[in-house]
N, C-alpha and C positions, 0 to 999 in steps of 0.2 A: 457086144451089143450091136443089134443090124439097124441101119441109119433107119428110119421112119421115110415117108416117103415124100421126094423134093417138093416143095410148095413154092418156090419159087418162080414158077409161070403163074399163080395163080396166089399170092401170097395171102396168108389168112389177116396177117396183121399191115396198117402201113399201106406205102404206095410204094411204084419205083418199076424200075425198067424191068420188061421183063423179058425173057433168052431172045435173043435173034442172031441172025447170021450177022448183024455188024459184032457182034462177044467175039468173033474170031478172027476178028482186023488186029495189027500189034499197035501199038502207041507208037507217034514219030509223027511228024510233020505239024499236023494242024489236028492231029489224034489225040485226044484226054489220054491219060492212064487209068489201066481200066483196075479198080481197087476192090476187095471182098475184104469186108472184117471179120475176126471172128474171135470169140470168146466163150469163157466158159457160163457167164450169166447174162440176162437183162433186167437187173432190179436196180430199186432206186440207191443210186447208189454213186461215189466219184469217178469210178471210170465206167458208168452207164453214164452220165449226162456227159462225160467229155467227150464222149461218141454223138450226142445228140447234138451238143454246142458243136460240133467239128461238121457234121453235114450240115447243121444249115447256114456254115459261112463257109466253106470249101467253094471255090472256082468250078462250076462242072466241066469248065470251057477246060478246064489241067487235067480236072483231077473227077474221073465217075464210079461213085463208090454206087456198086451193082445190087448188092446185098449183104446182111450178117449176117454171120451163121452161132447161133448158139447151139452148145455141146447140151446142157442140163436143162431135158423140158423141164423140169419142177421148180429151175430157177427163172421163169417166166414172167413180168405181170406184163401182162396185153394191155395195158393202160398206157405206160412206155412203149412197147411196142407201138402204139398207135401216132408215139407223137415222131417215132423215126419217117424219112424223106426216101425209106427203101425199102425191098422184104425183108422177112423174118426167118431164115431156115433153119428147123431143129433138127442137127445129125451129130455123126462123129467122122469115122474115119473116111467113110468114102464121101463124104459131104465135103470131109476138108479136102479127100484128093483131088476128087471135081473143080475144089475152088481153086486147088494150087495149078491144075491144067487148064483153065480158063481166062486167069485173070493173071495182069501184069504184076499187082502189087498183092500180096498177101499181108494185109495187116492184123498183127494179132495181139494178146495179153491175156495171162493165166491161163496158158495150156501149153503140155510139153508137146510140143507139135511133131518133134521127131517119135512120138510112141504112138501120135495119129498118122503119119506121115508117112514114114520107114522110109522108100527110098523114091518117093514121091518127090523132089526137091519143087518149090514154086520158084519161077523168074524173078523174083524179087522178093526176096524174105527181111520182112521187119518188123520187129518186135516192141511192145512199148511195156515200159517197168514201169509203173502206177502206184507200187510201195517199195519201200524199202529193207521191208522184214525177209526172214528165212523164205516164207512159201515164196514169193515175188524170185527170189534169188534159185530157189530148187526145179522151180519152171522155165525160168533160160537155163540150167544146165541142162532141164532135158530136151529144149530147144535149137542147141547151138550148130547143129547139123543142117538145121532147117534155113537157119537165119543170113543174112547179108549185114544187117544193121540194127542197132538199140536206138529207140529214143528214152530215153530217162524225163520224168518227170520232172524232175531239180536235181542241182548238182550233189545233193548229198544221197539221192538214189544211185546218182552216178559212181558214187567212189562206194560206196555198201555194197550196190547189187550188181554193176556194170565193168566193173574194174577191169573184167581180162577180154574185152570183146570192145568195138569200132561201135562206140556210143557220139549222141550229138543230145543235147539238154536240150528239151522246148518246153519251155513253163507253161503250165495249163493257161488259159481261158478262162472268160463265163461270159454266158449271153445276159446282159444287164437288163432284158428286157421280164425276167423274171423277178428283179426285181424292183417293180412296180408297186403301187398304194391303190389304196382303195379308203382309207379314213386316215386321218387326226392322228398322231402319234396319243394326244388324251383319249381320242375314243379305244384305239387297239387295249391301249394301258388298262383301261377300267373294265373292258368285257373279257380282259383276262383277270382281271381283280388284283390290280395294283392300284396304289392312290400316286398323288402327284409328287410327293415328300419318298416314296421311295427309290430304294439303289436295285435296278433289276440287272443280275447277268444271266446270259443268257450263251445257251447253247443251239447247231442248228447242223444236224446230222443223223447219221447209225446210231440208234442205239446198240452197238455192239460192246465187248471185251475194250478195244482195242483204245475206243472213244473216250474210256473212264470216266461215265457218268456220276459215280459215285464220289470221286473226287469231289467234284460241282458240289453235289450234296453237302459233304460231310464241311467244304469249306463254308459254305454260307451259313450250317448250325454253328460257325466259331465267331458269327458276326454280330452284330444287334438287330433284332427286330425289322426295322428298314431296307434290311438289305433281304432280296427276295430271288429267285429260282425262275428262269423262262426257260422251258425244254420244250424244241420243236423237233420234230423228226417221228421215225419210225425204226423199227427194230426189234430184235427176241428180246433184249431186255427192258423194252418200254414197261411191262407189269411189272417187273421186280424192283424198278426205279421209283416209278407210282408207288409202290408201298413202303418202301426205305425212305423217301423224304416227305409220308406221309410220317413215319415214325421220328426221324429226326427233325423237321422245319413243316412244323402240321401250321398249312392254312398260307403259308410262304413261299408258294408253289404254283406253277401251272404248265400243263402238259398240251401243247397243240400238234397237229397235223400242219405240215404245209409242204406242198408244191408248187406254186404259181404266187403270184403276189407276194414275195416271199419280204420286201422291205414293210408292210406291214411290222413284220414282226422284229425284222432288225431295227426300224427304228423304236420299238417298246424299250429295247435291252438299251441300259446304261454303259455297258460293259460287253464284248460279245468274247468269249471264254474255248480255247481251243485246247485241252489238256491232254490230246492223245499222247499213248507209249510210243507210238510208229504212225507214221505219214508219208504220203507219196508226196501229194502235193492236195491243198486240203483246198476245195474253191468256194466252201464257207467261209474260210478266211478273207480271200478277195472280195467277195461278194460283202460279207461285213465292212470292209475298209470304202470300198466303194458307195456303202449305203452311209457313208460317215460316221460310222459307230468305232468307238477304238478297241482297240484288241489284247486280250491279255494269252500269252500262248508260251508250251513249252519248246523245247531248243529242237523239234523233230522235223523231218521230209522238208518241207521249202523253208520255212521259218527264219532263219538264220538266211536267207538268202531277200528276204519278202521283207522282215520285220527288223528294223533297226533300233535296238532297246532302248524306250524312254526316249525318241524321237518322233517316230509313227506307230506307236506299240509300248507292249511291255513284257519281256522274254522271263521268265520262272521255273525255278527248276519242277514243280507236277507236281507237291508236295502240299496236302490243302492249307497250310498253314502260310505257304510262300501264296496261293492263291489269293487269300482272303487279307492276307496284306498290301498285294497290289490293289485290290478293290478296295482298300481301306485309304489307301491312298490317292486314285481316282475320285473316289467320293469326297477328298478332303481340298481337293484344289481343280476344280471346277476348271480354270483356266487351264493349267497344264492337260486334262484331260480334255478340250476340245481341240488345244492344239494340236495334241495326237491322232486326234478324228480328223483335221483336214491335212495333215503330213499322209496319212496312211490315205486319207481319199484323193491325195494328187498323184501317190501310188500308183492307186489301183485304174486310173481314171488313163494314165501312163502307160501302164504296161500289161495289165490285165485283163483285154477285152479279147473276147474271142477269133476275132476277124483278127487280128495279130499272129494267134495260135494259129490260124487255119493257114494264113500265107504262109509259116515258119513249114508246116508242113508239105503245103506244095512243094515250096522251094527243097525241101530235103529231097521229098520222093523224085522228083526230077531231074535232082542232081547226085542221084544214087544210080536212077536208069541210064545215065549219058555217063557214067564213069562205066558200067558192068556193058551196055550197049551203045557204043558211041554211034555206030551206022545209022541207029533208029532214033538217036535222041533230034529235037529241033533245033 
């Protein structure tokens, strides 16, 4: 497939620097490193916002990320697009060559860079592993030629998918200003159509496979009445979800969109519910612990790193039955569950803000360039 043609002087989406004769200065003294991302998607999604959350708290004075490059126009929304601080390029292979001849740092995830790349190597290859499953793991092998360095999302990406390659773990982020309010924890509750007496869990992601929304479901038809269903997010299975816990929990239920404002919604949820099979590192999670809401989650991607069971959390094996009895038991002692909401919000308030992330990363990229370039590092 022949790259479409560069838009990057003239980006369609976004703002951001655009080619000039300074793209061909090297980093060293009082020079930023000059950074291109690239990936195979831009939708909503955990490693789309970790790239949003990382430009708008990144140093430009270190660190000047030029542009992204996405590989799949069709994995597009220009909505996101608009909220990145750079252009938007849609290419493949000579789009990545370009980038790898251009820029100091190539930062990339989900794409085998060595079958865009061949014998294109970039000055600094680095790779970020986002999940922990097979695809995450079959993309650095076909990357490894390309690469200098992994960051792994959490240390259990690390030992899954990083094991035989020069990995450094940086825990995601989240920019907390997302989540903001706009009403009453009563008002959000009742224009979703819960009352004051009920137990709402609540989910806030993909609807994808991976998520197992169904779980959610099938645990809350094993509960009474009270206890009720918040599903926020977007996804291929949002209609299939809609009509299964209209058939099992009809009337128990409610289905929202959200991007912005997002503690609206976590504070409705009693309980905020992370069931996936696989995780990189999930920033619903923090962002739930952060909004003071407690968390009930299975043992996958940071969890076991994030959640300390039955101190700031409650860890389960994904089983709706093991679900709907931790919720049986939040619901039954009040106290124990808010001490969980401020264990997990002194957490997240600690160690999960984005501006954390974004230093961790400077500090790598700069001390990756002065081990490979000592002459030009500062």
């Amino acid at each position: 497939m022949s790259d479409p043609a560069s838009p990057y002087n003239n980006p369609p989406y976004g703002y951001g620097y655009g080619q000039s004769d300074e793209i061909q200065e090297c980093a060293g003294d009082d020079q930023p490193l000059r950074v291109i991302h690239a990936g195979p998607s831009l939708l909503r999604g955990g490693a789309e916002q970790w790239l949003v959350d990382l430009l708008r708290f990144v140093d430009p004075l270190r660190v000047r990320m030029l542009r992204t490059i996405l590989t799949t126009a069709e994995y597009l929304d220009p909505a996101l697009a608009a909220e990145l601080a750079i252009p938007v390029e849609v290419g493949q292979a000579a789009a990545l060559r370009r980038a790898a001849e251009e820029c100091d740092v190539l930062l990339s995830w989900g794409l085998p860079l060595d079958d865009y790349l061949a014998d294109c190597r970039p000055k600094l290859g680095v790779y970020v592993a986002h999940g922990e499953g097979t695809w995450t793991r079959a993309m650095l092998e076909r990357s490894k030629r390309s690469l200098d360095h992994v960051v792994a999302v959490s240390e259990q990406v690390r030992r899954r998918v990083c094991y035989d390659v020069a990995t450094t773990v940086i825990l995601n982020g989240v920019d907390s200003s997302r989540l903001g309010r706009t009403r009453t924890r009563q008002a959000v509750r009742e224009s979703l159509g819960f009352g004051r007496e009920d137990f709402v869990l609540g989910f806030l992601g993909r609807f994808s496979p991976e998520k197992r929304g169904r779980v959610l479901i099938e645990s809350v038809s094993r509960l009474p009445r009270e206890f009720k269903l918040l599903m926020v997010g977007w996804g291929a299975q949002r209609q299939s979800l809609m009509e299964l816990a209209n058939q099992c929990i009809p009337g128990r239920y409610a289905f929202a969109n959200g991007c912005s404002y997002l503690g609206d919604y976590y504070q409705a949820m009693d309980a905020f519910c992370l069931v996936s099979s696989e995780e990189g590192f999930s920033l619903a999670l923090i962002e739930a612990m952060m909004s003071g809401c407690p968390v009930i989650a299975t043992p996958v991607g940071c969890v076991q790193e994030v959640v300390r069971d039955r101190i700031n959390g409650v860890i389960v094996e994904g089983t709706a039955e093991s679900v709907a009895g931790a919720a049986r038991l939040l619901q039954e002692h009040p106290s124990w569950r808010r001490g969980l909401a401020c264990e997990g919000q002194v957490y997240a308030e600690h160690t999960g803000h984005a501006r954390r992330m974004a230093k961790e990363y400077e500090n790598l990229l700069w001390r990756l360039w002065g081990e490979k370039y000592p002459a030009s590092a500062p």
